[in-house]
C-alpha atoms as one frame of an Amber mdcrd trajectory, in Angstrom:
protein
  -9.160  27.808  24.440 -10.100  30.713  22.470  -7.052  30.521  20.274  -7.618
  27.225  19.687 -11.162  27.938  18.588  -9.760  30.800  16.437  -7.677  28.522
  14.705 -10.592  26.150  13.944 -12.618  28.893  12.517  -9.669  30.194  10.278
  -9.233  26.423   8.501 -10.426  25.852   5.854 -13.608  23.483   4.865 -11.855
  20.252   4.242  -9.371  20.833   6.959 -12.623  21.273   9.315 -13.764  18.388
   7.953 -10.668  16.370   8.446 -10.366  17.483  12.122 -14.012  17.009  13.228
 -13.830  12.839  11.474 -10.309  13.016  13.383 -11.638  14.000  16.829 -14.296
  11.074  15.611 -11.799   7.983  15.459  -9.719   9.128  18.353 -12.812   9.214
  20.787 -13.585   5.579  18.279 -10.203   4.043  18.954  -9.923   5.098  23.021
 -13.572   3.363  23.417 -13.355   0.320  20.859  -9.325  -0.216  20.494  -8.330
   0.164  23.739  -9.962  -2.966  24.463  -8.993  -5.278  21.744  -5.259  -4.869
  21.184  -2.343  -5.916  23.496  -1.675  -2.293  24.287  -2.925   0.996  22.856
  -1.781   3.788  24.073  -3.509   7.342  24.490  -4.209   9.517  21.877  -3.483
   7.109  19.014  -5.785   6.845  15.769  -6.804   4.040  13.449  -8.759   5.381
  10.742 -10.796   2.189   8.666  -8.313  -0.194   8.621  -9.181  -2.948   5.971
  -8.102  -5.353   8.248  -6.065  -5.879  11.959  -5.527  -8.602  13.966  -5.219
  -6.845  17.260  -4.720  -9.445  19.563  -1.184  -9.677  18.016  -0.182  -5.657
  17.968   0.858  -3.263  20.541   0.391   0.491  19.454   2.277   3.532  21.572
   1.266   6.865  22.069  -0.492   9.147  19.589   0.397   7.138  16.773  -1.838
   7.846  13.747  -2.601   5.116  11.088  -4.582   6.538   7.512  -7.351   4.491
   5.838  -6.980   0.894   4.228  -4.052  -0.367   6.424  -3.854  -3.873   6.614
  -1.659  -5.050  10.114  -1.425  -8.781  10.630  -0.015 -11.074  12.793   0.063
 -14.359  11.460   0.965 -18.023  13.642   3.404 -19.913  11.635   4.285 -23.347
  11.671   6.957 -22.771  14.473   4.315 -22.292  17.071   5.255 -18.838  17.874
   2.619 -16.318  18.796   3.373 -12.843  16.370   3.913  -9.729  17.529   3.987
  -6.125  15.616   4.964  -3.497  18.095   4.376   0.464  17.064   6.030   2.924
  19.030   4.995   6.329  20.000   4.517   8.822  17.453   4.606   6.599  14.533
   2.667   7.766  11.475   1.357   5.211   8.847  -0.176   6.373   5.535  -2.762
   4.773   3.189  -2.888   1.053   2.042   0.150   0.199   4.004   0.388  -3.477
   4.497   2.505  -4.862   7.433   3.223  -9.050   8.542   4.744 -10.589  11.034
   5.142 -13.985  12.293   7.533 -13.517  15.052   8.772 -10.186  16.404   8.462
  -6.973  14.518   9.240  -3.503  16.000   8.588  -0.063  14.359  10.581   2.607
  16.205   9.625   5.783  17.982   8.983   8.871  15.659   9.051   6.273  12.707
   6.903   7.721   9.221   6.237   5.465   6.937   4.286   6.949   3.385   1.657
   5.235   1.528   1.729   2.428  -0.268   4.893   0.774   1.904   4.829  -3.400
   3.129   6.721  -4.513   5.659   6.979  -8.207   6.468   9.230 -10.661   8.230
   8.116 -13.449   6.494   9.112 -15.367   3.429   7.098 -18.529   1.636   8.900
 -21.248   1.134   9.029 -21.986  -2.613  11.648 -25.189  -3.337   8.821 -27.693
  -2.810   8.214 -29.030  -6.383   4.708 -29.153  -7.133   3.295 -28.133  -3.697
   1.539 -24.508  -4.219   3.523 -21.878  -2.914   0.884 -20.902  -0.471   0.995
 -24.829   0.898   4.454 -24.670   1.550   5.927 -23.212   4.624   6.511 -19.278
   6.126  10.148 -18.378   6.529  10.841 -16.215   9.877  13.735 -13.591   9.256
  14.311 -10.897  11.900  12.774  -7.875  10.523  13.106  -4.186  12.531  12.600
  -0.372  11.754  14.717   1.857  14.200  13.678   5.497  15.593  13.245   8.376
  13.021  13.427   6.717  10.047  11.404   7.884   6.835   9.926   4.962   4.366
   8.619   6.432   1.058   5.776   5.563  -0.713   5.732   1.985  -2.390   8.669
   1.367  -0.246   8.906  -2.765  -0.367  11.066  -3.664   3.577  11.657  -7.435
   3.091  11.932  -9.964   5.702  15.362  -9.924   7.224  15.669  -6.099   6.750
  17.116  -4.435  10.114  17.066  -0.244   9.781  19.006   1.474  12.238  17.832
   5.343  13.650  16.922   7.864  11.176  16.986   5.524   7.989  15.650   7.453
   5.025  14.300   5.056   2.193  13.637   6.312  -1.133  10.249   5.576  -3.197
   9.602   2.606  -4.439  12.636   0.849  -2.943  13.322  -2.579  -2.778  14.765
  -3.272   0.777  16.957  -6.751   1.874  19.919  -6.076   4.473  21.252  -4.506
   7.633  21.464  -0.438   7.129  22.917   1.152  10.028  21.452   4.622  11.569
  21.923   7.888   9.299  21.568   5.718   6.104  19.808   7.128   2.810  18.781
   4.362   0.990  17.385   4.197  -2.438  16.906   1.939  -5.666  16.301  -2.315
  -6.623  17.478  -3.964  -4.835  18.198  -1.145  -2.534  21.726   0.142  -1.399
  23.129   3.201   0.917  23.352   6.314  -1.576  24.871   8.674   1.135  25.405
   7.936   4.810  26.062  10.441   7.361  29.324  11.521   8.787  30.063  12.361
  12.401  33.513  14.021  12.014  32.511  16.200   9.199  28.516  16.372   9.876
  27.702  16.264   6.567  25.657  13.371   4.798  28.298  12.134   2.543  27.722
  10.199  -0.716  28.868   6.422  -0.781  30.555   4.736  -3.469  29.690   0.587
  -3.761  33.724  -0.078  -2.479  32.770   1.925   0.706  32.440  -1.322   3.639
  29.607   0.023   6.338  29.756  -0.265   9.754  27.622  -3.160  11.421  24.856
  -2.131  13.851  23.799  -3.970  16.727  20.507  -5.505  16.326  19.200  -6.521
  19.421
């Protein structure tokens, strides 16, 4: 105990300040969360979300979500109830924006950077002259595995399925099945180096290269 309050006094002033208001949403999201969501799990922080549908979202263990997230299930014209499911020690940073209208899953250990949306939903668009917020929601299977890293302004697009330890550059522009130990970058988005088992190094990939399939169940 001491140590710990050694440590406190050695911070700096912001950094008290940051872990006094984080001591403040924990003690917040164990009182007021723990009661609205389909699961939260202990030590897990929301700080000011802009907005959450919590009946719709299970969140693990000490997962920590930054300011402005948006997390929404939405019920789609196939009459299935959504469901966003964040797994222990996931960290979320500012403004992200995730959807779902079916079954989404962020993985154990998972960081995702500011800035990042994740959806598994499409509109519908070949409708002529309906508006294309009149027209229907496309379900497409969307999942982040264990470990992976999503930098900032990071776009995951419905019908994206990540394997373990994905790394995803800035500001990419995800569609596709990536399997685990994938470094993914660019727009549209592609593997730039993959890792090798046999050699344990993360090799580079050239566009002839044909990748494994994961399973993605």
């Amino acid at each position: 105990m001491l140590n710990k309050i050694k440590k406190f006094i050695d911070l700096s002033l912001s950094r008290k300040i940051q872990f006094i208001t984080n001591i403040y949403h924990k003690i917040k999201a164990q009182i007021f969360y723990k009661f609205l969501f389909k699961d939260f799990g202990k030590g897990s922080v929301i700080k000011k979300p802009l907005f959450l549908t919590p009946e719709f979202i299970t969140i693990g263990n000490n997962v920590f979500i930054w300011d402005h997230a948006r997390i929404e299930g939405i019920e789609t014209e196939q009459n299935t109830l959504p469901l966003i499911s964040i797994e222990d020690n996931v960290r979320i940073g500012q403004r992200v924006h995730i959807t779902c209208g079916s079954d989404l899953v962020i993985g154990n250990g998972t960081v995702i950077a500011f800035d990042v949306r994740i959806t598994d939903l499409d509109h519908e668009y070949r409708e002529i002259g309906i508006p294309i917020n009149k027209q229907a929601l496309i379900q497409r299977k969307t999942k982040i595995g264990k470990n992976c890293f999503i930098g900032a302004g990071a776009k995951i697009q419905a019908g994206t399925i990540l394997g373990n330890q994905c790394i995803v550059g800035s500001n990419a522009v995800v569609t596709g099945t990536f399997p685990d130990y994938s470094v993914i970058a660019g727009v549209p988005a592609k593997i730039i180096r993959l890792y090798n088992n046999e050699t344990e190094n993360w090799d580079k990939i050239k566009d002839s290269v044909i990748l494994p399939k994961i399973n993605t169940q």
